[in-house]
Each structure stands twice: as C-alpha cells, then as structure tokens.
C-alpha positions in Angstrom: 111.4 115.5 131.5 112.5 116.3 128.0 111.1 113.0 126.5 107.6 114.5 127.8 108.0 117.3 125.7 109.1 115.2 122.7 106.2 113.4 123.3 103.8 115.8 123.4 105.5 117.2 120.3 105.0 114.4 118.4 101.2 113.7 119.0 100.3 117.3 118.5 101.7 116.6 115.1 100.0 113.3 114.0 96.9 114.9 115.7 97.2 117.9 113.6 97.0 116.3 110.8 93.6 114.6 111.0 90.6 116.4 108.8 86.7 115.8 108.9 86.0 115.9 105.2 82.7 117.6 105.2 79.8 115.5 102.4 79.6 118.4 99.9 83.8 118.4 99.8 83.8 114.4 99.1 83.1 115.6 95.6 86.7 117.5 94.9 88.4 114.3 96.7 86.8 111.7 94.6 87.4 113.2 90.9 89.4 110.7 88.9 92.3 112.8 88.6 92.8 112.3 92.4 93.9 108.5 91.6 97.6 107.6 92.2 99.2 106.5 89.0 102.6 105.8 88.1 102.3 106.5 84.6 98.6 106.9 83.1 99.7 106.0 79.4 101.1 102.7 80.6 97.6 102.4 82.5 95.5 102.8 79.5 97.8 100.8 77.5 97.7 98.0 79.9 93.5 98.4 80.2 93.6 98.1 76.2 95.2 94.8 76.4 93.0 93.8 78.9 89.9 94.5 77.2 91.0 93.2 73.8 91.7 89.9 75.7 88.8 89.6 77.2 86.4 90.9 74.6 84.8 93.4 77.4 84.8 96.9 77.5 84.4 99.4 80.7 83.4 98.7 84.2 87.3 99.9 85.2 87.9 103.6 87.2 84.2 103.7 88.8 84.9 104.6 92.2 81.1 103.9 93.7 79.5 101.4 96.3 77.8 99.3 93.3 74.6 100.1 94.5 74.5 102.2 90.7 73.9 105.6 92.3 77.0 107.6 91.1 
C-alpha cells in the first residue's frame, strides 16, 4: 500500500513540472543568453579560429527554422 503512495508521489512530481510555454513568452526563452555554455570566451575564441580557417564569417548562434524569418 505504501508503494501506491510513493507512486503517486512521484508522478505528481514529474507531472508538476511540465509548462505550456504560451507564443508571446517563446520570445524571453529563445534570447541568446538562454544558451548553455561552459565558458563563452573559450566559445568565441574557438568561433575565431574557425572563421579565420575557413575564410567565412557569421551564420553561427542563429537559432531559427532557416526559412529567413527571424
């Protein structure tokens, strides 16, 4: 009987943690300073390199379906 309890216990609490995000609050989530990073110098160190290497610039952090809308 006590396992029931437990149970119950424990899907209340991954329940609880779901959240409908609603369109106009998709904004806040998606700002770039929402991105895990270790360390962001080491990031932009490494993105230097990168782009020196290959002799291109940009096209890195856009967060969007490709479709050029945002």
């Amino acid at each position: 009987m006590r396992w029931i309890y437990v149970l119950l216990l424990f899907l209340l609490l991954i329940l609880s943690g779901c959240a409908t995000v609603k369109p106009w609050e998709r904004e806040s989530l998606a700002d770039p300073i929402m991105i895990i990073d270790e360390n962001p110098i080491d990031a932009g160190m490494k993105e230097h390199f990168i782009d020196y290497r290959e002799g291109s610039e940009g096209a890195t952090g856009a967060q969007s379906g490709g479709c050029g809308c945002g």
